[in-house]
TORVO-496317 format. One record per residue (C-alpha): residue number from 1; residue in one letter; x, y, z. Coordinates in Angstrom, 3 decimals, padded with zeros to 6 digits. Example, Ala and Ser with C-alpha at 12.3 -4.5 7.8 and 13.67 -1.06 7.14 Angstrom:
<sites>
[site 1,'A',[012.300,-004.500,007.800]]
[site 2,'S',[013.670,-001.060,007.140]]
</sites>
This chain:
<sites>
[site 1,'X',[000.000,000.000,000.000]]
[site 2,'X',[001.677,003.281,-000.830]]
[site 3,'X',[000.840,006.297,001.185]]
[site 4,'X',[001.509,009.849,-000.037]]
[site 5,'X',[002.055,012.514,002.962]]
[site 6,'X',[000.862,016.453,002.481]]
[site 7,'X',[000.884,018.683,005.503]]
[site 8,'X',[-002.663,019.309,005.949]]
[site 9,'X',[-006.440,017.967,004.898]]
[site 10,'X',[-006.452,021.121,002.716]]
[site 11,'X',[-003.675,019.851,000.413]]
[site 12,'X',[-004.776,016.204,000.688]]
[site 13,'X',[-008.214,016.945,-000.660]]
[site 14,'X',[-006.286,019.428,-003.939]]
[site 15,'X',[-004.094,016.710,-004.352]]
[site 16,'X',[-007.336,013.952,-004.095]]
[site 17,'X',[-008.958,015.842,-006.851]]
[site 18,'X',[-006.085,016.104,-009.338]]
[site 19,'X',[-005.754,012.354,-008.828]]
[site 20,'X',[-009.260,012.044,-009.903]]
[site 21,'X',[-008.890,014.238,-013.015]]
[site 22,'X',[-006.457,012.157,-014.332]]
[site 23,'X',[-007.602,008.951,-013.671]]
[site 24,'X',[-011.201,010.561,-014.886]]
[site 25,'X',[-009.482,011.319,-018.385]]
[site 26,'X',[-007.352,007.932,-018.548]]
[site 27,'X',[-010.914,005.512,-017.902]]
[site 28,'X',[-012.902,007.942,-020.363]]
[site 29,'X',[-010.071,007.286,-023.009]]
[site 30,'X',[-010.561,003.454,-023.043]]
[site 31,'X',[-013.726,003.169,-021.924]]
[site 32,'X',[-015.482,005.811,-022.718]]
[site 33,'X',[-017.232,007.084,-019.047]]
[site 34,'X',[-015.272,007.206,-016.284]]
[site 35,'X',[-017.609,005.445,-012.230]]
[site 36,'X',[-016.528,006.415,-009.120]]
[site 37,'X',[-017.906,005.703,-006.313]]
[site 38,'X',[-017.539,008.293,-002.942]]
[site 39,'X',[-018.003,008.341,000.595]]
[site 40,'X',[-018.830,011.408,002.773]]
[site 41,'X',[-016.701,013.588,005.327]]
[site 42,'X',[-015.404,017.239,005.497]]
[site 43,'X',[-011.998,016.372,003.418]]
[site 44,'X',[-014.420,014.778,000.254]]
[site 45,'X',[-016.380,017.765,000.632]]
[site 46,'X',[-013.376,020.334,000.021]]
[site 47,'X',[-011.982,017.399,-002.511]]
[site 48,'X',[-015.329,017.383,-004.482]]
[site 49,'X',[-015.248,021.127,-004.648]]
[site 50,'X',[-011.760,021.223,-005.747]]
[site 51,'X',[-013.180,018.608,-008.191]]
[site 52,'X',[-015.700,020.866,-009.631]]
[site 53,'X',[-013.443,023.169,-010.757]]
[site 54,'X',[-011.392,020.800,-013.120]]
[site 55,'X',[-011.478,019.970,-016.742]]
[site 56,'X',[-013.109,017.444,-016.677]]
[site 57,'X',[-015.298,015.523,-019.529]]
[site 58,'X',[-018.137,015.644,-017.358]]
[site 59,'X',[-021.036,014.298,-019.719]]
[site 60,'X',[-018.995,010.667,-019.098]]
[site 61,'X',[-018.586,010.628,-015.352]]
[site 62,'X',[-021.139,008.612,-013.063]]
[site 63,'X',[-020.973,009.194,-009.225]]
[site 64,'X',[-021.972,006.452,-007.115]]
[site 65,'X',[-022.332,006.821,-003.571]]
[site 66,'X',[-019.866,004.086,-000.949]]
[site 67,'X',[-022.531,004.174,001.734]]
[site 68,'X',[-025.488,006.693,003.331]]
[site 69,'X',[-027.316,006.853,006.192]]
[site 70,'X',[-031.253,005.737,006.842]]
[site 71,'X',[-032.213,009.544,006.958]]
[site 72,'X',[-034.864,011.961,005.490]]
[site 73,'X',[-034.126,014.306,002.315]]
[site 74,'X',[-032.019,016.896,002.777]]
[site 75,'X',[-030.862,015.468,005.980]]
[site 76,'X',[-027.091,017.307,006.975]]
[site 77,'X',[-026.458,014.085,008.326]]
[site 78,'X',[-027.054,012.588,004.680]]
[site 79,'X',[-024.084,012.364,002.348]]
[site 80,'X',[-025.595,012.867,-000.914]]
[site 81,'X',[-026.762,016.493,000.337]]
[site 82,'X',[-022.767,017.258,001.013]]
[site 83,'X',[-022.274,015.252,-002.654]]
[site 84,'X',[-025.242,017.050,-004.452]]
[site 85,'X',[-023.592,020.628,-002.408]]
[site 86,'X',[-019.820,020.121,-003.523]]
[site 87,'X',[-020.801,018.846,-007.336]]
[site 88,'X',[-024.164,020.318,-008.744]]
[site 89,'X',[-023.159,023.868,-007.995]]
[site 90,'X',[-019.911,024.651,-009.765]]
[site 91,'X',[-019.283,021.087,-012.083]]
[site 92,'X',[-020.900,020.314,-015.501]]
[site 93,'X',[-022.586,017.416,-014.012]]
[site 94,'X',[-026.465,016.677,-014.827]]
[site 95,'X',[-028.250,015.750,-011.532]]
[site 96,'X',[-028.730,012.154,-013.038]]
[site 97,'X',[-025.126,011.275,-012.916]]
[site 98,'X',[-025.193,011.152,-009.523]]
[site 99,'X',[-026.932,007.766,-008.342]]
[site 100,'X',[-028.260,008.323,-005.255]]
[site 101,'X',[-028.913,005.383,-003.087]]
[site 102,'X',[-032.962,004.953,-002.319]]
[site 103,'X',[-032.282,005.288,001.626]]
[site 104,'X',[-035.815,006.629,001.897]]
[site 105,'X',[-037.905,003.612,000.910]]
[site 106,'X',[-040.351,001.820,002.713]]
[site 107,'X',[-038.068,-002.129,001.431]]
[site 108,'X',[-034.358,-000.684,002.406]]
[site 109,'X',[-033.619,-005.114,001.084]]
[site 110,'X',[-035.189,-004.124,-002.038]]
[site 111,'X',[-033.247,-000.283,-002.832]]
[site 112,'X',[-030.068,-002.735,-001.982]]
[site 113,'X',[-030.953,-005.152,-004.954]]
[site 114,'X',[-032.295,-001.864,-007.104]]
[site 115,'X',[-028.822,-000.144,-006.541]]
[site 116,'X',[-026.865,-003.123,-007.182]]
[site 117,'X',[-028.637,-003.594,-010.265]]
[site 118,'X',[-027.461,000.073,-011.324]]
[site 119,'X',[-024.076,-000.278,-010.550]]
[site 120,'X',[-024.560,-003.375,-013.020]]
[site 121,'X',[-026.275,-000.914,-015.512]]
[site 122,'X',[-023.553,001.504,-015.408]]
[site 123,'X',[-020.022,-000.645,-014.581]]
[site 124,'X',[-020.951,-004.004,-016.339]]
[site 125,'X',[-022.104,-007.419,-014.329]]
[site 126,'X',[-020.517,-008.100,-011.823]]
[site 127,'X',[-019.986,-004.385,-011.504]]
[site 128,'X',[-016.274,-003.061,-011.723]]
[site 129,'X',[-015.922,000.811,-010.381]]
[site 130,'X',[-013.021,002.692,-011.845]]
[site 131,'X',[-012.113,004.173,-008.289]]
[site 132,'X',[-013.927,003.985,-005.346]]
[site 133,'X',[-012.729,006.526,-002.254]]
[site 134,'X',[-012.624,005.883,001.116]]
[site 135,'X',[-012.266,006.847,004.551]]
[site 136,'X',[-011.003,005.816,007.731]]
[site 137,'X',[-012.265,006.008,011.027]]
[site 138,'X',[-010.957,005.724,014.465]]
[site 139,'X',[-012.319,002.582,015.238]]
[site 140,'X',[-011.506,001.130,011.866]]
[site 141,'X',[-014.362,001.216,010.096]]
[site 142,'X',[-014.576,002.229,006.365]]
[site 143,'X',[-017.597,002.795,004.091]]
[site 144,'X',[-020.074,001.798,006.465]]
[site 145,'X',[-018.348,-001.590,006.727]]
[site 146,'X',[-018.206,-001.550,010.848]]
[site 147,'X',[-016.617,-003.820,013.493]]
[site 148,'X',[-018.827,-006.249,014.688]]
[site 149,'X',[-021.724,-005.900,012.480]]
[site 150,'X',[-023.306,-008.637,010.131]]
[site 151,'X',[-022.622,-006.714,006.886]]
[site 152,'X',[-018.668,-007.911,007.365]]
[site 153,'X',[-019.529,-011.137,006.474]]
[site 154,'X',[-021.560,-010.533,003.025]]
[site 155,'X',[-019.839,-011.771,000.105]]
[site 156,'X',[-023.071,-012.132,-001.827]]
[site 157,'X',[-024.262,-008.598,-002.554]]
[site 158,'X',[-022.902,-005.839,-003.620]]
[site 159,'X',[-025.174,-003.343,-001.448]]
[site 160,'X',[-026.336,-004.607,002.025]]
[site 161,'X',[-027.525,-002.753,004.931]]
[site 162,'X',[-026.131,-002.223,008.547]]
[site 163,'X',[-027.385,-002.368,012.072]]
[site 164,'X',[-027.457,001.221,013.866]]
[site 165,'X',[-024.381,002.848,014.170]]
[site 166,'X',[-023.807,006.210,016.024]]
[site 167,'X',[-027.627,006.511,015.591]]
[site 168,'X',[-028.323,005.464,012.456]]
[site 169,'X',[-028.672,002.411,009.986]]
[site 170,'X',[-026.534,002.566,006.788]]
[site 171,'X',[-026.584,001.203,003.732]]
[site 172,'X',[-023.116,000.668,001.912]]
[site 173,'X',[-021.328,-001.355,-000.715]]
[site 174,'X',[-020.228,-004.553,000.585]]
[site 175,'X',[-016.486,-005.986,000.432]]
[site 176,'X',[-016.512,-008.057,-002.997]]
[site 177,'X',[-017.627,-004.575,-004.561]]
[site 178,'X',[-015.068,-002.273,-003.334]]
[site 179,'X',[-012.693,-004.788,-003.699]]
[site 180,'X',[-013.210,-005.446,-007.789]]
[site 181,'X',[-012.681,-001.806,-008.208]]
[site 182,'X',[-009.537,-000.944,-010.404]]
[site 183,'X',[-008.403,002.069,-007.366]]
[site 184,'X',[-009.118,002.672,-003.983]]
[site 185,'X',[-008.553,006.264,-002.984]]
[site 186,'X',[-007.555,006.550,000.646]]
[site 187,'X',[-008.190,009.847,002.084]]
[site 188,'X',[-007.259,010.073,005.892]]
[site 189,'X',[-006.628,013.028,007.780]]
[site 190,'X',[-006.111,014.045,011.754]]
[site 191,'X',[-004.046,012.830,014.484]]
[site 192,'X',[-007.143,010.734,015.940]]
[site 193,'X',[-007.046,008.707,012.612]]
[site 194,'X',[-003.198,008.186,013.014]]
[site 195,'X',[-002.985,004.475,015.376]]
[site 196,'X',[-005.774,002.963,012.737]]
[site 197,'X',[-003.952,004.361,009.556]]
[site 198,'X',[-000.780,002.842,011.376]]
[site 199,'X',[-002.579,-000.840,011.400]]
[site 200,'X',[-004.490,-000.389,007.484]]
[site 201,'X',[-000.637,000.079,006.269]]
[site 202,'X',[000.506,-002.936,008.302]]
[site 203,'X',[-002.225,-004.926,006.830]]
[site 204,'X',[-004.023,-005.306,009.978]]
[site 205,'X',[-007.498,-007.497,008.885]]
[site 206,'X',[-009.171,-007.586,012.122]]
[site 207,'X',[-010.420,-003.887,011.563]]
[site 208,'X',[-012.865,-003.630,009.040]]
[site 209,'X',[-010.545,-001.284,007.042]]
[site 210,'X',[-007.831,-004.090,006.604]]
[site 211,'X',[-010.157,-006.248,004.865]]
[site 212,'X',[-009.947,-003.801,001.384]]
[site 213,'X',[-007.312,-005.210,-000.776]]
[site 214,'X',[-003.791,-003.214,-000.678]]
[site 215,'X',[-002.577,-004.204,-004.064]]
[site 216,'X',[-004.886,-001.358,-005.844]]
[site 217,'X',[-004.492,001.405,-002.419]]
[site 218,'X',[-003.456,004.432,-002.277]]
[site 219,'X',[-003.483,006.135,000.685]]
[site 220,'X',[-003.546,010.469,000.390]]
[site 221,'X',[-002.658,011.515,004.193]]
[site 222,'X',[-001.800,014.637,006.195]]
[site 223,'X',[001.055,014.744,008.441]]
[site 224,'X',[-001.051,014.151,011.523]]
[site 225,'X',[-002.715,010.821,010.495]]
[site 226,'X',[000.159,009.394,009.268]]
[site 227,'X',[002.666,010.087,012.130]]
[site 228,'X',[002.484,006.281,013.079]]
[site 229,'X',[003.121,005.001,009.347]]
[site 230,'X',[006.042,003.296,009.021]]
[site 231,'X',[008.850,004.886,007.282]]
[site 232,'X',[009.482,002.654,004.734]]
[site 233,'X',[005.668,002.769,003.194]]
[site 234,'X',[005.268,006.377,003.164]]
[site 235,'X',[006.491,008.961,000.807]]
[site 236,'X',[006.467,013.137,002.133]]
[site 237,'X',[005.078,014.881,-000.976]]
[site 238,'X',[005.016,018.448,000.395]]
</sites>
């Protein structure tokens, strides 16, 4: 797993979206659309906006969301209102290329096998993302893939839901999809994510966040989360 230092979430999330641009331009050339797949948090946010701003052929991206919470429209605590914020507003990007997972229906099973099918629509059967990004947090978890629950052990679906966590049920890509994808884009910032970072780049699998494969990582860090890396697998960009 290689993991590229920058002194602060500000630079990470620049950094994050010129990544994107070019691997955005590369997938378009040879494939002709470009599906990533995101996950929420204040660095994506300022990434996404930095995103906005790019060149990029935006009439051949598709946005795909890692995970969301059970929660009304409009929610703050929804990502897709942070996704729809950071994108619609500034980037060339028709509301229906983001696919919004159906967290407000009455069969959650059922909006699991409807997005799954749409990921199969979109990025072929079984469904293979150009890049998905994650996150990390400070008890491991990543996506909405979280330590102890059920949804760990799905190898079956693509899409699955969660028990509660920190209030709320989730609903989240599964292992066997993030895992198929041809990059995973790491972005971890702040001292508090800096022991679990530490453990990911060890190849720790007994926190959920160990479990994504290494092989296709990359891992975009600021100096505080990655003060526990070891030396060897980290490179200081800034």
């Amino acid at each position: 797993m290689k993991v590229e230092i920058f002194p602060d979430a500000e630079w990470v999330a620049r950094e994050a979206a010129k990544l994107i641009v070019e691997e955005a331009r590369t997938a378009i050339a040879a494939r002709g659309k470009f599906v990533m797949a995101v996950s929420g948090g204040k660095t994506p946010w300022i990434m996404l906006r930095h995103l906005a701003h790019e060149d990029v052929p935006w009439n051949a991206v598709h946005v795909f969301q890692v995970d969301e919470r059970i929660a009304p429209p409009g929610d703050p605590d929804r990502n897709l209102t942070h996704l729809r914020e950071s994108l619609l507003t500034h980037a060339l990007l028709r509301p229906e290329q983001i696919h919004a997972m159906e967290v407000e229906s009455n069969d959650l099973k059922a909006a699991c096998t409807r997005y799954a099918l749409m990921l199969e629509e979109i990025a072929g059967s079984p469904p293979v993302l150009d890049m998905v990004h994650l996150g990390l947090g400070p008890d491991g978890h990543t996506a909405s893939l979280i330590p102890g629950d059920p949804v760990l052990d799905i190898r079956d679906a693509d899409v699955a839901l969660t028990g509660i966590y920190q209030g709320r049920r989730r609903m989240t890509l599964t292992y066997p999809t993030i895992n198929r994808s041809r990059l995973v884009l790491w972005l971890v910032t702040g001292g508090e994510k800096a022991g679990m970072l530490a453990r990911l780049c060890a190849g720790d699998i007994s926190i959920p966040a160990g479990q994504v494969r290494s092989d296709r990582s990359l891992v975009l860090a600021d100096r505080a989360a990655a003060a526990q890396v070891d030396g060897n697998s980290k490179t200081e960009m800034a």
